[in-house]
DODO-762262 format. One record per atom (N, C-alpha, C): residue in three letters; chain; atom name; y, x, z. Coordinates in steps of 0.05 Angstrom, whole numbers. Each point is the difference from the previous one (the first is absolute). Example, Ala and Ser with C-alpha at 12.3 -4.5 7.8 and 13.67 -1.06 7.14 Angstrom:
// DODO-762262
ATOM:ALA:A:N:-114:264:156
ATOM:ALA:A:CA:24:-18:0
ATOM:ALA:A:C:24:18:0
ATOM:SER:A:N:21:-7:-14
ATOM:SER:A:CA:24:16:1
ATOM:SER:A:C:22:-15:14
***
This chain:
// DODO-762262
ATOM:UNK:A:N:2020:2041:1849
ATOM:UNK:A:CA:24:-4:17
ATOM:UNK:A:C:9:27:10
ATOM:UNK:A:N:21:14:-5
ATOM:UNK:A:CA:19:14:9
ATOM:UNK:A:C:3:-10:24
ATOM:UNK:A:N:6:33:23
ATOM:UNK:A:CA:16:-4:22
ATOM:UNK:A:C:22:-17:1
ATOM:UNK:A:N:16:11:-16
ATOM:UNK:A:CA:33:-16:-5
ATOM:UNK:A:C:-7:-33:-6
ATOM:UNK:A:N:-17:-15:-17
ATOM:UNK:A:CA:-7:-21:4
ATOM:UNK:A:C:-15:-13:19
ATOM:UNK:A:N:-19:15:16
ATOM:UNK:A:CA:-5:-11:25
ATOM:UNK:A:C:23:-8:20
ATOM:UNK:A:N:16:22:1
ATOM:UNK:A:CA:19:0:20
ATOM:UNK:A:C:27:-25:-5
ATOM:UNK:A:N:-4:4:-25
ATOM:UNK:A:CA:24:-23:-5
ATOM:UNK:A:C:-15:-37:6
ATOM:UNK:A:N:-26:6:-12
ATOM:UNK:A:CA:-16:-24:18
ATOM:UNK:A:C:-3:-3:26
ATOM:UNK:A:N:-10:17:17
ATOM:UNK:A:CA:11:0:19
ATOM:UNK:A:C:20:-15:20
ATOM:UNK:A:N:16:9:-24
ATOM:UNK:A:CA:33:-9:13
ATOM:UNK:A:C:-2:-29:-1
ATOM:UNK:A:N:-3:-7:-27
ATOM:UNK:A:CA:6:-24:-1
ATOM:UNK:A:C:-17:-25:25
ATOM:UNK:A:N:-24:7:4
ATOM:UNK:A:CA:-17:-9:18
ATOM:UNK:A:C:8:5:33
ATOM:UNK:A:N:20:9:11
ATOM:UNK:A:CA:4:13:16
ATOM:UNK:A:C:13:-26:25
ATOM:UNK:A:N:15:-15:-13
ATOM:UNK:A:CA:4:-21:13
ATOM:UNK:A:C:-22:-26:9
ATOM:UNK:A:N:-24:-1:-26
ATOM:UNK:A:CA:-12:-14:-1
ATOM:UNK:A:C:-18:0:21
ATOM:UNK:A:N:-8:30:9
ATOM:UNK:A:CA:-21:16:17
ATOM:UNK:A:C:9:-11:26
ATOM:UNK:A:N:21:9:3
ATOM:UNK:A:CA:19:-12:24
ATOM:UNK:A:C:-10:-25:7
ATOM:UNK:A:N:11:-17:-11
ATOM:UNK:A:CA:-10:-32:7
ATOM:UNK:A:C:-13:-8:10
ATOM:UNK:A:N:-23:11:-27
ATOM:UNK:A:CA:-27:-6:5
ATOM:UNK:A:C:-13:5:33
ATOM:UNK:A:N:14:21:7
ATOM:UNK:A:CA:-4:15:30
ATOM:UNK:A:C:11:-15:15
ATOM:UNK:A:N:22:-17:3
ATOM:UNK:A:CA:20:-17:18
ATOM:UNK:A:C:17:28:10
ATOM:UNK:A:N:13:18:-9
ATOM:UNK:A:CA:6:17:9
ATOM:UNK:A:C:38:-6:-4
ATOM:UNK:A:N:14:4:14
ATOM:UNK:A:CA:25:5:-7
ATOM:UNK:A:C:7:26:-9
ATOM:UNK:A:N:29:0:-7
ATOM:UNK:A:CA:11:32:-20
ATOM:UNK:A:C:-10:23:28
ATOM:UNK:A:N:8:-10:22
ATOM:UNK:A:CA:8:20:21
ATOM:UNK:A:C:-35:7:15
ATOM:UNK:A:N:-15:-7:-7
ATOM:UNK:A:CA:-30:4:12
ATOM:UNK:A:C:-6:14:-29
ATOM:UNK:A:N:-1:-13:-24
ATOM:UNK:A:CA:-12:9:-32
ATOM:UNK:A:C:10:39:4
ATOM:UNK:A:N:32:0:3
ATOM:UNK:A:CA:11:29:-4
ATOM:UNK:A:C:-20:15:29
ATOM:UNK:A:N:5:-9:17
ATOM:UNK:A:CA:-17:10:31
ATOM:UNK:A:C:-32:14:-5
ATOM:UNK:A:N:-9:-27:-16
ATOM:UNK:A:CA:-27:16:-10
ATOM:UNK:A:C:-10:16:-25
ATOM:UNK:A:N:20:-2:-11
ATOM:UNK:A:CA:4:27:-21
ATOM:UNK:A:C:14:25:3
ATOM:UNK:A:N:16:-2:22
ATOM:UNK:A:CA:14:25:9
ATOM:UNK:A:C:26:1:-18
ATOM:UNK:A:N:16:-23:-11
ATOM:UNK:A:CA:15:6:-12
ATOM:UNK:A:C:30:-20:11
ATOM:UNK:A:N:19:11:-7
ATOM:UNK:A:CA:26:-18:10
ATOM:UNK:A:C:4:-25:-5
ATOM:UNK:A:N:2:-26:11
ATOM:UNK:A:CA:4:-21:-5
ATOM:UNK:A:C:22:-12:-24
ATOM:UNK:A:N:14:31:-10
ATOM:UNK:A:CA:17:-2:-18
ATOM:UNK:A:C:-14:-6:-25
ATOM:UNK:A:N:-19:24:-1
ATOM:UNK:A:CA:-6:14:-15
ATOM:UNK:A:C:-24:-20:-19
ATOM:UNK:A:N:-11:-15:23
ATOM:UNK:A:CA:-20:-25:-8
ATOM:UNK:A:C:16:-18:-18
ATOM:UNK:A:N:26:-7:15
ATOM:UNK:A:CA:9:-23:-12
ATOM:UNK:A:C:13:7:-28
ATOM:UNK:A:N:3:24:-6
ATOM:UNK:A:CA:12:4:-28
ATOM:UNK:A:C:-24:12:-22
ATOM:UNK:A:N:-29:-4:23
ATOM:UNK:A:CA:-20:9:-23
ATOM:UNK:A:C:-8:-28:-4
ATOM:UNK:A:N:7:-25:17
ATOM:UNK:A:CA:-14:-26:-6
ATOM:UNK:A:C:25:-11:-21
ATOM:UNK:A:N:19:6:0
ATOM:UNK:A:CA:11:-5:-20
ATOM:UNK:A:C:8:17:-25
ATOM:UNK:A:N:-14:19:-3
ATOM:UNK:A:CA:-5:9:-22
ATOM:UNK:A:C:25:25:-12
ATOM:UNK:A:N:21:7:28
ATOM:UNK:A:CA:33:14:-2
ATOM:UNK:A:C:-22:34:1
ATOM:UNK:A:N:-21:1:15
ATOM:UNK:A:CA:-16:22:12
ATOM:UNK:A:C:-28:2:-7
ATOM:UNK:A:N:-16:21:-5
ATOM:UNK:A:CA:-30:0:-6
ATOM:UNK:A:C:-7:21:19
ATOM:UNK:A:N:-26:-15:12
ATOM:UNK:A:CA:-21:20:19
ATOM:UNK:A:C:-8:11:-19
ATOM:UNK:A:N:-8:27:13
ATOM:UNK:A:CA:-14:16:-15
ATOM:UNK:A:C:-31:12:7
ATOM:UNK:A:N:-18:13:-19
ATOM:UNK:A:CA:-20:-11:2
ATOM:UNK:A:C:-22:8:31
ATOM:UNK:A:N:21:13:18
ATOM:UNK:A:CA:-15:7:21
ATOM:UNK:A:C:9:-26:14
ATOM:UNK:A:N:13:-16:0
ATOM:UNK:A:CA:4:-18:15
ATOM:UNK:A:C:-19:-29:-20
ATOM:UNK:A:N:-7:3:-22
ATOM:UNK:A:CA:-20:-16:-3
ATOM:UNK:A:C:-25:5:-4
ATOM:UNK:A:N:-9:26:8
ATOM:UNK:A:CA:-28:1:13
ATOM:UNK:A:C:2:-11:22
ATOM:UNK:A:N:20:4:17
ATOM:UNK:A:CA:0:-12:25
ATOM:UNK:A:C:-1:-34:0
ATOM:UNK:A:N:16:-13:-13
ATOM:UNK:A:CA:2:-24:-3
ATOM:UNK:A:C:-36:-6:-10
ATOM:UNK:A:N:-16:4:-18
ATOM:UNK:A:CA:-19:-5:-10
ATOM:UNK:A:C:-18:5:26
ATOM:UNK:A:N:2:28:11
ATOM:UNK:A:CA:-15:6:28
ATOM:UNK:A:C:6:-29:17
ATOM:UNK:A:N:20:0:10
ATOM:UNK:A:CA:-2:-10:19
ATOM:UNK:A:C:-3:-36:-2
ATOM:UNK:A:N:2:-5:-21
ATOM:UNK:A:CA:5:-27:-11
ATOM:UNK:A:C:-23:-6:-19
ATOM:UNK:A:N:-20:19:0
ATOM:UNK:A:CA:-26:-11:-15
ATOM:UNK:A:C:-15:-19:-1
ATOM:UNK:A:N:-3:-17:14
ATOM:UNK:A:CA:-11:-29:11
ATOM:UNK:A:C:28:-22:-17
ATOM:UNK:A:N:16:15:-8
ATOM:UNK:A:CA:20:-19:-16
ATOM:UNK:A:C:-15:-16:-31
ATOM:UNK:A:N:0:-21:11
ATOM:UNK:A:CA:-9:-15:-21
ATOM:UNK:A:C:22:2:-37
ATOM:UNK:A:N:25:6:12
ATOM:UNK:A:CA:14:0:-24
ATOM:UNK:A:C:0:26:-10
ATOM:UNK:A:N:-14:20:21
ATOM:UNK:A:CA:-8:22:-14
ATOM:UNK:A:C:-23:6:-18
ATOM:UNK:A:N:-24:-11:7
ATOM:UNK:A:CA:-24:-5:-1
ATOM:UNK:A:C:-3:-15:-35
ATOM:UNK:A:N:10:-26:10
ATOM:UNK:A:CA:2:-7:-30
ATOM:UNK:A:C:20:10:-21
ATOM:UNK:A:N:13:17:9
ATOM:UNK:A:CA:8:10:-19
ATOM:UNK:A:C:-12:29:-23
ATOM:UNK:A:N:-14:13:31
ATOM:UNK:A:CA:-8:16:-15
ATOM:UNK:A:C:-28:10:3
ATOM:UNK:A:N:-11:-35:11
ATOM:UNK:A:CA:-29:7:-2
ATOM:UNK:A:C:-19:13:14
ATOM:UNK:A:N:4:-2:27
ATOM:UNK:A:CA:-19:0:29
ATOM:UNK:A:C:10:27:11
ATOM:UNK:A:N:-14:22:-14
ATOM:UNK:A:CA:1:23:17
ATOM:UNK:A:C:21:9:-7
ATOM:UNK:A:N:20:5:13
ATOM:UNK:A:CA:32:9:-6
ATOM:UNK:A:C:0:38:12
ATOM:UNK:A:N:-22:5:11
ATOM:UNK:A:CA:-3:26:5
ATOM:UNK:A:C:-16:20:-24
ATOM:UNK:A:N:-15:-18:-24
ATOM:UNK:A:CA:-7:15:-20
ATOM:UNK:A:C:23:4:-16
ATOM:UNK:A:N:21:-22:0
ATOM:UNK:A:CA:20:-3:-17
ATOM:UNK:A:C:20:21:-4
ATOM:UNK:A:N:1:10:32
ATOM:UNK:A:CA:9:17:9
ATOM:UNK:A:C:3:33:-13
ATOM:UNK:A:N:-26:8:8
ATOM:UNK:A:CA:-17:16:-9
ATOM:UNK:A:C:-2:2:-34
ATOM:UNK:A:N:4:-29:-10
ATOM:UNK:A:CA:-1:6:-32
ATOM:UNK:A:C:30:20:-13
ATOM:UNK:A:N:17:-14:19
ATOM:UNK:A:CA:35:12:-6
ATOM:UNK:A:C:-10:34:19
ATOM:UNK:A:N:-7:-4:20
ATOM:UNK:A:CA:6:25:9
ATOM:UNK:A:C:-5:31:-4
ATOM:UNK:A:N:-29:-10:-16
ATOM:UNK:A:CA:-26:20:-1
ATOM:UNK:A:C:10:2:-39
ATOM:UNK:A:N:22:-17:-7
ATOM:UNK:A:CA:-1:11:-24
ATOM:UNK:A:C:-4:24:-17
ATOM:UNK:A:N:-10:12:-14
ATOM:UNK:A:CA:-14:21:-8
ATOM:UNK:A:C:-6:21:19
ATOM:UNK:A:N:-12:3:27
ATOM:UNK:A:CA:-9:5:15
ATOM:UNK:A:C:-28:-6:5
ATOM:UNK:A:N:-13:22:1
ATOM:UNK:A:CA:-29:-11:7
ATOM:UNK:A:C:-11:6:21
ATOM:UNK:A:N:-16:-23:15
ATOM:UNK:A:CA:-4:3:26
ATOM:UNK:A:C:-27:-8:1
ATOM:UNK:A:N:-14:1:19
ATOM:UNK:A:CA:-26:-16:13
ATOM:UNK:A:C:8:-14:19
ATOM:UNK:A:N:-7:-31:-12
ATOM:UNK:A:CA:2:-25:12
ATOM:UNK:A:C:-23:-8:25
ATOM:UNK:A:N:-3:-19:20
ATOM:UNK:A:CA:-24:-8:9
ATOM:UNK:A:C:-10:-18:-9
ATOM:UNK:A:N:-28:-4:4
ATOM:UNK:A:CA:-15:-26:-9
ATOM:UNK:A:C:16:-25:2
ATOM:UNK:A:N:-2:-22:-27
ATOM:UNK:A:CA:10:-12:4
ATOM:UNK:A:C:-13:-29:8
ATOM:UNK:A:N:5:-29:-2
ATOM:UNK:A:CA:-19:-20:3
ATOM:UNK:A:C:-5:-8:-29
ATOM:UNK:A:N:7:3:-15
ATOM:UNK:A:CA:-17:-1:-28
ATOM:UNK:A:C:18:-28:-17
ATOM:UNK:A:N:24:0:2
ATOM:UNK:A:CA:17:-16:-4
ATOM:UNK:A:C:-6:-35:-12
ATOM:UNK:A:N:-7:-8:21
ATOM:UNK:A:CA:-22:-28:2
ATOM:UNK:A:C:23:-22:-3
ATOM:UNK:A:N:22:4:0
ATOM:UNK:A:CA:29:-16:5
ATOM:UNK:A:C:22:-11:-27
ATOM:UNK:A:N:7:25:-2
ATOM:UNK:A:CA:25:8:-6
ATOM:UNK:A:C:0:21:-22
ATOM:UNK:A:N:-22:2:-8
ATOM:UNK:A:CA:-16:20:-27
ATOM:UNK:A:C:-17:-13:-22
ATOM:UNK:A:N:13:10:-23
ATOM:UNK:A:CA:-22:-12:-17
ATOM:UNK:A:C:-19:29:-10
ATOM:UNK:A:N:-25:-1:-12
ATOM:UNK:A:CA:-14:22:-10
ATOM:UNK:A:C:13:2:-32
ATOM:UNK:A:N:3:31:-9
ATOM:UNK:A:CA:17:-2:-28
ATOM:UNK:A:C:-22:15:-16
ATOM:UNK:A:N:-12:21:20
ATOM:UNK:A:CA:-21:15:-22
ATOM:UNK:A:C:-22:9:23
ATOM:UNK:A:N:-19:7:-3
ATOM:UNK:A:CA:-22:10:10
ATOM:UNK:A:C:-15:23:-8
ATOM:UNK:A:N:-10:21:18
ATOM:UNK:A:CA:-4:22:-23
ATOM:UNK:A:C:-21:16:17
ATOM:UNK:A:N:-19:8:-5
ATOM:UNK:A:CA:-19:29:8
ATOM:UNK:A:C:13:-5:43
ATOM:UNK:A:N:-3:-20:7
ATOM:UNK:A:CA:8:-10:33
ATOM:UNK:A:C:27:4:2
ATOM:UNK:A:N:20:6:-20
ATOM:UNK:A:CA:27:-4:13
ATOM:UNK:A:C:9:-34:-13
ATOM:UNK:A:N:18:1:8
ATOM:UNK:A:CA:13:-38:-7
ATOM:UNK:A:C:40:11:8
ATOM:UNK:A:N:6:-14:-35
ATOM:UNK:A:CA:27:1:7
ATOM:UNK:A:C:2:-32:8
ATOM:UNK:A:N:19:-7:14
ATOM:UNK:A:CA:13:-22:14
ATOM:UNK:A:C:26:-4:-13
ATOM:UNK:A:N:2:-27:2
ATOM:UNK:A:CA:40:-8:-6
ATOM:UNK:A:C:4:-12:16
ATOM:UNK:A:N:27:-1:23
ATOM:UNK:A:CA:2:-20:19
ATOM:UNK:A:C:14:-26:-12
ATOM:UNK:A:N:-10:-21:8
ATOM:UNK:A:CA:8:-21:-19
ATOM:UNK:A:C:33:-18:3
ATOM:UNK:A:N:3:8:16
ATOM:UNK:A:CA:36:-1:9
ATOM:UNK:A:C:13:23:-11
ATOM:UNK:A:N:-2:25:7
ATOM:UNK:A:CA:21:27:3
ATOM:UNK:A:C:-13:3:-30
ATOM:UNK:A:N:-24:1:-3
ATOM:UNK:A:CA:-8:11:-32
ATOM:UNK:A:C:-3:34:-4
ATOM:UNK:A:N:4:11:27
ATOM:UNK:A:CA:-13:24:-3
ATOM:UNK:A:C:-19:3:4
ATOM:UNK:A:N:-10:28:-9
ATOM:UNK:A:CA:-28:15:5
ATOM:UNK:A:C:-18:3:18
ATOM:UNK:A:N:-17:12:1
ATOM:UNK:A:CA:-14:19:15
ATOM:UNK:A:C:-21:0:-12
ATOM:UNK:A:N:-20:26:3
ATOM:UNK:A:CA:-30:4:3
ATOM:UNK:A:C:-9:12:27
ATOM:UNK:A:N:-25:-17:-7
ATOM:UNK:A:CA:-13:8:22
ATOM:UNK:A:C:-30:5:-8
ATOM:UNK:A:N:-11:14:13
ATOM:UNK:A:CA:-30:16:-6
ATOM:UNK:A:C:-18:-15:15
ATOM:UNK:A:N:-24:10:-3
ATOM:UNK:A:CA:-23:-23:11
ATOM:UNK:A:C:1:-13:21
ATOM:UNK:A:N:12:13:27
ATOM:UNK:A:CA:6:5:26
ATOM:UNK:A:C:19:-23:9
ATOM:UNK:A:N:18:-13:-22
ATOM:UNK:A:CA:11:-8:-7
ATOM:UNK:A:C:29:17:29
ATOM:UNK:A:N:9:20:-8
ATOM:UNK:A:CA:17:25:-3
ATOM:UNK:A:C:15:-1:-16
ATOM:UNK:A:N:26:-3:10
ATOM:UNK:A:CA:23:-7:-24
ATOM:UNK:A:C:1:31:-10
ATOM:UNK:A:N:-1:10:-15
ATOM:UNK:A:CA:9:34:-11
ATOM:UNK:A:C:36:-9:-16
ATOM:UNK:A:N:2:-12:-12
ATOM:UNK:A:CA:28:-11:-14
ATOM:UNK:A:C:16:-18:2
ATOM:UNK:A:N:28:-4:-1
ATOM:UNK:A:CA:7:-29:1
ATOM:UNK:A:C:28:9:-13
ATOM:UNK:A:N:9:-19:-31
ATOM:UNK:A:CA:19:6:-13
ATOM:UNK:A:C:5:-34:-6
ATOM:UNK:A:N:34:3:-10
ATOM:UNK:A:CA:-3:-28:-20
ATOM:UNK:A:C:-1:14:-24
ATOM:UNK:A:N:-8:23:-8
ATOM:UNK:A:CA:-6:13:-24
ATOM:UNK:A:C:-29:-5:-3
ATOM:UNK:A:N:-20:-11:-20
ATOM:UNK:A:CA:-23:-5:-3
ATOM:UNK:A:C:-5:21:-20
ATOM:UNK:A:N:12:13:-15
ATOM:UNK:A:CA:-9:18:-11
ATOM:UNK:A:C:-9:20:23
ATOM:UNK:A:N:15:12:14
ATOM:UNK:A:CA:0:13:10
ATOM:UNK:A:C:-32:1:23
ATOM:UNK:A:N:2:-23:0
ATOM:UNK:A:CA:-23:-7:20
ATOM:UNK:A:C:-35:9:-19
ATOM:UNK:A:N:9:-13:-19
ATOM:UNK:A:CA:-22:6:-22
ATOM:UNK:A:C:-13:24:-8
ATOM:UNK:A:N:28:14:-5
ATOM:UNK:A:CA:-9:36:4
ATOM:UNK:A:C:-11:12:25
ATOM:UNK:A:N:13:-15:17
ATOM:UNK:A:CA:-22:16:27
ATOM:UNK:A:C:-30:-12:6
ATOM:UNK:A:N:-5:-18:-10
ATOM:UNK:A:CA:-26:-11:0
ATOM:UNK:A:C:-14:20:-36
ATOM:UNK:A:N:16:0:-7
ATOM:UNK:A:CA:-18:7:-22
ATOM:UNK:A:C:-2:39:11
ATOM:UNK:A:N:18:5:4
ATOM:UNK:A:CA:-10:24:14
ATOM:UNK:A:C:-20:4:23
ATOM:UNK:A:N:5:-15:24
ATOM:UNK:A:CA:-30:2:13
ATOM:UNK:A:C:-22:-11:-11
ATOM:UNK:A:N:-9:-13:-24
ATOM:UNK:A:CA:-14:-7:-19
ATOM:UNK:A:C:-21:21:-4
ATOM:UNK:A:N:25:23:-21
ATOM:UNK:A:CA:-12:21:-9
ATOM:UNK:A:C:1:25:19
ATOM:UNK:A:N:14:8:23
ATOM:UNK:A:CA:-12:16:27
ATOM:UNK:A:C:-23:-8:12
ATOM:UNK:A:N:-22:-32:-8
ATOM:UNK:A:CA:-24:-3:3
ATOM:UNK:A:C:-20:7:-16
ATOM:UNK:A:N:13:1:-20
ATOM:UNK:A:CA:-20:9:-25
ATOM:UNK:A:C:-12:23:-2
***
C-alpha cells in the first residue's frame, strides 16, 4: 500500500469514522483541527485529506472498529509500514503478533509475519522486535537473510 492509496482510503472511510463516533460535521472538523468546510467536501469526496491529517484520523480514532477491520488491529504498525518506507529504523519489542498475524517463515530466531487484513510485513527477531515492516515481502526477506549471514 502506497501513501497515496492509504490516503485516498482514508478518505473514503472518513464519514464512516464519524458515525461510528456519534459525532457531527462541526465536533468531527473541531477534533481534527480542520474547517467544517473542508470535512464536508472530504466526506463527499469534492476534497482529500492529506496524509498528516490521516495519521491523525487513525491516531485519534484507533479504537475505530471500521478502522480496525479494515486494516487489521494495529493501525500504528500500518502506519509505520507507509512511513518508514525504505527507511530503516529500530523498532521496540513487540507482543509477538498473537491476533492479527499470521507466521510466513521462520529462520535462525527471526520470524517474518503477514498481517492478515493489511497483508503487510514485518520481521521480527527472537525478542520478538519488529526490525522491518514493508508491504514489500521481498524486501523484508533480504533483511532477514542479511541478519542471517551478519550471524554467521
Amino acid at each position: 500500500m502506497t501513501r497515496e492509496s492509504f490516503v485516498k482510503d482514508i478518505n473514503s472511510k472518513l464519514k464512516l469514522i464519524r458515525i461510528e463516533y456519534g459525532l457531527t460535521q462541526d465536533k468531527m472538523a473541531c477534533i481534527l483541527g480542520i474547517s467544517k468546510k473542508t470535512l464536508v467536501e472530504s466526506e463527499k469526496g469534492r476534497r482529500s485529506i492529506g496524509w498528516t491529517e490521516c495519521v491523525a484520523i487513525v491516531t485519534i480514532f484507533s479504537q475505530s472498529h471500521v478502522l480496525q477491520n479494515a486494516y487489521g488491529g494495529d493501525l500504528f504498525d500500518m502506519i509505520d509500514a507507509i512511513a518508514f518506507d525504505n527507511v530503516k529504523i529500530e523498532y521496540p519489542k513487540t507482543m509477538g503478533g498473537k491476533i492479527w498475524w499470521r507466521n510466513v517463515e521462520e529462520k535462525n530466531g527471526f520470524r517474518i509475519q503477514q498481517n492478515v487484513i493489511s497483508n503487510h510485513y514485518r520481521l521480527l527477531n527472537a525478542q520478538d522486535q519488529r526490525i522491518i515492516s514493508s508491504f514489500d515481502e521481498e524486501v523484508v526477506r533480504e533483511q532477514m537473510a542479511v541478519l542471517i549471514r551478519e550471524e554467521e
